[in-house]
MARVOGU-106389 format. One record per residue (C-alpha): residue number from 0; x, y, z. Coordinates in steps of 0.02 Angstrom, whole numbers, plus 50000, padded with zeros to 5 digits. Layout:
// residues N
  marke     px     py     pz
    NUM      X      Y      Z
...
//
This chain:
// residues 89
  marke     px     py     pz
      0  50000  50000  50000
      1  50123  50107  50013
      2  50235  50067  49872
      3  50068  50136  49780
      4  50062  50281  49875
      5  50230  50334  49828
      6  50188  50330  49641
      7  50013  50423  49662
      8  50113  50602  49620
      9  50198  50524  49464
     10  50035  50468  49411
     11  49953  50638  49440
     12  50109  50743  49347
     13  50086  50633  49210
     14  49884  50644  49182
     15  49933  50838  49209
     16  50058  50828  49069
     17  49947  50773  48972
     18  49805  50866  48970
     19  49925  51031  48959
     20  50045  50970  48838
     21  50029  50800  48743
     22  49828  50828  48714
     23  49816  50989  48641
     24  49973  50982  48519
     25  49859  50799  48470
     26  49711  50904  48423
     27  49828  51061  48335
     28  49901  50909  48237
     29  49741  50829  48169
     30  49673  51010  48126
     31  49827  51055  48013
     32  49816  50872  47943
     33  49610  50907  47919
     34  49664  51070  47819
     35  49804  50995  47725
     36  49691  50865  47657
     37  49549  50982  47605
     38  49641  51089  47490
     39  49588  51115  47339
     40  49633  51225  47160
     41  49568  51410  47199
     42  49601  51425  47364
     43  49698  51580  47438
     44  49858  51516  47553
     45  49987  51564  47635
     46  50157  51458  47663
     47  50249  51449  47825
     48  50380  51571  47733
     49  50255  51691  47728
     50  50220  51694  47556
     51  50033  51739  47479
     52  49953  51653  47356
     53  49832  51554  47258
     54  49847  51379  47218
     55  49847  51325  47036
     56  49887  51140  47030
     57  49881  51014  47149
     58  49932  50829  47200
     59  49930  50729  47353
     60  50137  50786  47386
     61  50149  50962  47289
     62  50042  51128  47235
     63  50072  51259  47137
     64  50044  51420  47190
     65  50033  51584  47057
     66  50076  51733  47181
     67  50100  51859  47023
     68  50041  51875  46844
     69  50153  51746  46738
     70  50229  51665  46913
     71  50199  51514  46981
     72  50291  51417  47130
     73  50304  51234  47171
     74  50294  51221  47358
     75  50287  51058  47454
     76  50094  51028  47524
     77  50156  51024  47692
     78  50212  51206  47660
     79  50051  51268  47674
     80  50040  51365  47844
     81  49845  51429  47814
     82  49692  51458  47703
     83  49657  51640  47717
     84  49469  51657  47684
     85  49358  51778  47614
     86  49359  51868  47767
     87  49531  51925  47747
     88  49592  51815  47887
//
């Protein structure tokens, strides 16, 4: 009984850890992977450089994003940092 009582605190840092740290970086990771999938041609982006855009071509590893008359870029999907909607978000 008391070899359990000893590990009662471990057991309650790690249930904390989780909820404060392993949990919600779970949920931020299914989100971007949710948004990543549902990308599609038209839609307004910007990469985790920082650069503006909207994509052209896409495939399940690549898109192509035209960010100026006659340019277009080839940026890894995973590049993508968000969908900026038609709120101007």
């Amino acid at each position: 009984m008391e070899n359990i009582q000893a590990f009662i605190p471990l057991i309650l840092l790690f249930v904390v850890f989780y909820f404060l740290l392993i949990r919600p970086q779970q949920k931020q990771q299914k989100k971007r992977k949710e948004m990543l999938s549902n990308l599609q041609k038209g839609d307004r982006v910007v990469t985790i450089g920082g650069i503006h855009g909207v994509i052209k071509e896409i495939d399940d590893t690549n898109i192509s994003l035209r960010v100026a008359d006659n340019l277009n870029l080839k940026f890894s999907r995973a590049a993508v940092d968000r969908v900026i909607n038609d709120e101007g978000q």
